[in-house]
Every structure is written in C-alpha cells, then in structure tokens.
C-alpha positions as CSV (number, residue, x, y, z in Angstrom):
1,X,139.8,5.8,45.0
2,X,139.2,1.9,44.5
3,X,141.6,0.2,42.2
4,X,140.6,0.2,38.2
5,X,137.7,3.0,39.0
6,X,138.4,5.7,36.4
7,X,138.3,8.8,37.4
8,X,135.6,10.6,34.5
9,X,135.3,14.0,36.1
10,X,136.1,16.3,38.6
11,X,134.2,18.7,40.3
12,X,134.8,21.5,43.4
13,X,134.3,23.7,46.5
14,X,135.9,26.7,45.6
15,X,136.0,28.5,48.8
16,X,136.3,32.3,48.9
17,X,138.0,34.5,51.5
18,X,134.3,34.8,53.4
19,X,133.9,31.1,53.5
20,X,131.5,30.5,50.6
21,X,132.0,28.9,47.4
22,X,131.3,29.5,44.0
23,X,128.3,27.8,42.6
24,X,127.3,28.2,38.6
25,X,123.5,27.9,37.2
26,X,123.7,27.0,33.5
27,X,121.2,29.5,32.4
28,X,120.0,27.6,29.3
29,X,118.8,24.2,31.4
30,X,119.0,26.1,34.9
31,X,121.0,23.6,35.9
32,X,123.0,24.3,39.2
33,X,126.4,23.1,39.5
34,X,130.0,23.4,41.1
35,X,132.8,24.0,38.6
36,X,134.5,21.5,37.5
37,X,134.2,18.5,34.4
38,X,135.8,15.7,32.4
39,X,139.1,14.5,33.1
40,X,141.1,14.8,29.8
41,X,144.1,12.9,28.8
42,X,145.2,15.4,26.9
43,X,144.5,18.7,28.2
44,X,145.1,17.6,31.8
45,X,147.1,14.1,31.6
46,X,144.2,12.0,33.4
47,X,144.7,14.2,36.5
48,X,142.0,15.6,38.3
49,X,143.6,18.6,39.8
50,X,144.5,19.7,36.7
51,X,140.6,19.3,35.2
52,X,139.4,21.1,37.9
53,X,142.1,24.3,37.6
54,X,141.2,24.1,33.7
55,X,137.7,23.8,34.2
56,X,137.2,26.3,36.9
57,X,139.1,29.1,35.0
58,X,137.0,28.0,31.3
59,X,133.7,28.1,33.0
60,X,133.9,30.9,35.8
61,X,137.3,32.8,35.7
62,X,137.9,31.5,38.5
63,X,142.0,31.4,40.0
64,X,142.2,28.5,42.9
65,X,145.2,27.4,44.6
66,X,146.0,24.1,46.7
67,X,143.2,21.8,45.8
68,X,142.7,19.4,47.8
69,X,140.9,15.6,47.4
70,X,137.3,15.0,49.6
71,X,136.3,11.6,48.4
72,X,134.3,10.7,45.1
73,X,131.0,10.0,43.6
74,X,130.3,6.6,42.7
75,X,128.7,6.5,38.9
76,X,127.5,3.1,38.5
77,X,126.7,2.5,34.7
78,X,129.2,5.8,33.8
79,X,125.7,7.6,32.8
80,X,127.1,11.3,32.2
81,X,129.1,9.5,29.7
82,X,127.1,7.0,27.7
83,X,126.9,4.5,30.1
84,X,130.5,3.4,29.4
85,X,131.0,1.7,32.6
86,X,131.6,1.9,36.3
87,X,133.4,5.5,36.8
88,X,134.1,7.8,39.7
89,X,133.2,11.8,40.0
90,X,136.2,13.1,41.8
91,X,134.8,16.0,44.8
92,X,137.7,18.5,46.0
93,X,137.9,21.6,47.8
94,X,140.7,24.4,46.9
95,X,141.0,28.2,47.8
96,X,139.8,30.7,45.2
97,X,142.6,33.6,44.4
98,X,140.8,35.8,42.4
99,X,137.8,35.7,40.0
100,X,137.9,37.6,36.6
101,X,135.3,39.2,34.3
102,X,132.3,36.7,33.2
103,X,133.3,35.3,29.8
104,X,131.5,32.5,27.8
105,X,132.3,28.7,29.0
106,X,134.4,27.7,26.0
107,X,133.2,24.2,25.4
108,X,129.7,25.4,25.2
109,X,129.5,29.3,24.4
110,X,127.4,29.7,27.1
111,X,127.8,32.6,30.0
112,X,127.0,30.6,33.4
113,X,125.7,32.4,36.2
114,X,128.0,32.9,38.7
115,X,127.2,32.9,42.5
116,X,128.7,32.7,46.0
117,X,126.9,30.6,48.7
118,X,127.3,29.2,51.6
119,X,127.9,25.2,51.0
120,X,125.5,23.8,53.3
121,X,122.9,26.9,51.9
122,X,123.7,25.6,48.4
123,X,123.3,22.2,48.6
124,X,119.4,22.5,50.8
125,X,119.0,25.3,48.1
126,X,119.8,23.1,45.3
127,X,118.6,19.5,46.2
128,X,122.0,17.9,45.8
129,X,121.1,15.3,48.0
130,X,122.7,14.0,51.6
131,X,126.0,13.0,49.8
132,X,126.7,16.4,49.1
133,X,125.5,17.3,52.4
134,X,129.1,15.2,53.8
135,X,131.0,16.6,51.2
136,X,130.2,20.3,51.8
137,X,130.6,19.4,55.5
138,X,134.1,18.3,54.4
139,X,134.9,21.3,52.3
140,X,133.7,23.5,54.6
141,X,136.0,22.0,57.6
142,X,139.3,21.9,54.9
143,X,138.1,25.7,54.2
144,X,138.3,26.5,58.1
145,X,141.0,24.2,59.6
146,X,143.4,24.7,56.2
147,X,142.9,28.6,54.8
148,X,141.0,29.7,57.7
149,X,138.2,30.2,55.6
150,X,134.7,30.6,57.6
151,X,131.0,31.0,56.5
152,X,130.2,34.4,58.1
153,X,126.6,34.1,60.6
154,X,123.8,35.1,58.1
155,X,125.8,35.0,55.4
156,X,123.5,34.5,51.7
157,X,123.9,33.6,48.3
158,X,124.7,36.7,46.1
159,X,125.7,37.2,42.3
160,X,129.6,37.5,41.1
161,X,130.3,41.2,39.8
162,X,130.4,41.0,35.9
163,X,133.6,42.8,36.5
164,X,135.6,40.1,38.8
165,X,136.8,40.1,42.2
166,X,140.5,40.2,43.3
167,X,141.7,39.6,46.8
C-alpha cells in the first residue's frame, strides 16, 4: 500500500476445498460481487483482515481462515464513498472453512445469492475487467501453491445449498 492511501474497503477470493470461490449477486440491483466491504474503525480497528472475516460471515456465512493480501484497487476520487478522496480497495485471498445456512446481510436485510465459481469463470462471467483478471490469477496461484486448492477441469458455477456446507 502507498504511504497516506486509506484503506476504505476490503474485498476477497474465498477459495473452497474444489478450488472455486464464493461469489454473491445482490439480488435487488443484480449486482455481482466478492464478499467483503468498508473498513471500520470500530468494528474491525482500521484492519482489513478483520473487515473481510466480518464481512464475509454478515453477508454469506461464510468461515475463512489465513487471509492473505493480493494487492489493491486504486479509487481515485474515493467514489464508493462520496468522493472523499484518494482511497484504496484492499483485494485478498483466504481459505473458506465452512459456509452456514443463507441468512439476511445485516447491514442491508437483504439475502444475497450465493455461488461458487471458478475465478477466472467469474470474472469473464461478470465483466470485472483485466484487473481482476491479475488478481484472480493471484488468488488462484495462493489457493494452489498455499492450501493446495485447485479449480477442477470443467468445473462451473453452481448455487450454495440454503442449508450450508461443512468440510
């Protein structure tokens, strides 16, 4: 991270034990997105790992273990915040434990959709754009080289059970 850049969110590639990751489509806006959101002093003390654990388990029941820091997304003008100024969209990778029942995101009282995809599959799928192409490509070599985590051949995107999934 550059000196002085704050650190506004902080998003992630939860990898699963078959090498894809947990995606979420916010069914009111059908907006596709990782899990993950705004650092908060209080509810995380300004640290990103934190956010993400917090924010992973709010919006997807989601467990992860042993995050781990790709790089950052460079917000100009701090847009997703009011244009407050200069800011920096934290990306990490960490290793999903177990996923519980689908529950409502508490900030918003919305249920997200809950998927797993391949990385690569969900940014082409999703239009993210060729920075999220490097950091999938990152995510996905900490998910093999770290947890041992590979994308099986042919594997698609599929919904979560409702009920959860323990490992």
């Amino acid at each position: 991270m550059p000196g002085g850049l704050a650190m506004m969110q902080a998003w992630g590639w939860l990898f699963v034990p078959d090498g894809r990751c947990v995606v979420l489509i916010d069914t009111e806006d059908w907006w596709p997105l990782l899990p993950g959101g705004t650092v908060e002093q209080l509810a995380d003390g300004g640290d990103p790992v934190a956010t993400l654990k917090r924010e992973a388990v709010e919006q997807a029941q989601v467990s992860c273990v042993d995050p781990q820091y790709l790089g950052y997304v460079y917000d100009d003008e701090g847009a997703v915040h009011g244009g407050i100024d200069p800011c920096a969209r934290v990306r990490m990778a960490a290793r999903v434990t177990q996923i519980g029942p689908a529950a409502p995101d508490p900030a918003t009282g919305r249920m997200l959709l809950r998927l797993l995809a391949p990385a690569q599959q969900a940014v082409e799928l999703f239009g993210w754009g060729e920075q999220a192409h490097l950091h999938a490509a990152a995510a996905e070599r900490l998910a093999i080289e770290r947890w041992g985590q590979r994308p099986a051949p042919g594997a698609t995107v599929s919904e979560i059970p409702a009920a959860g999934v323990v490992w």
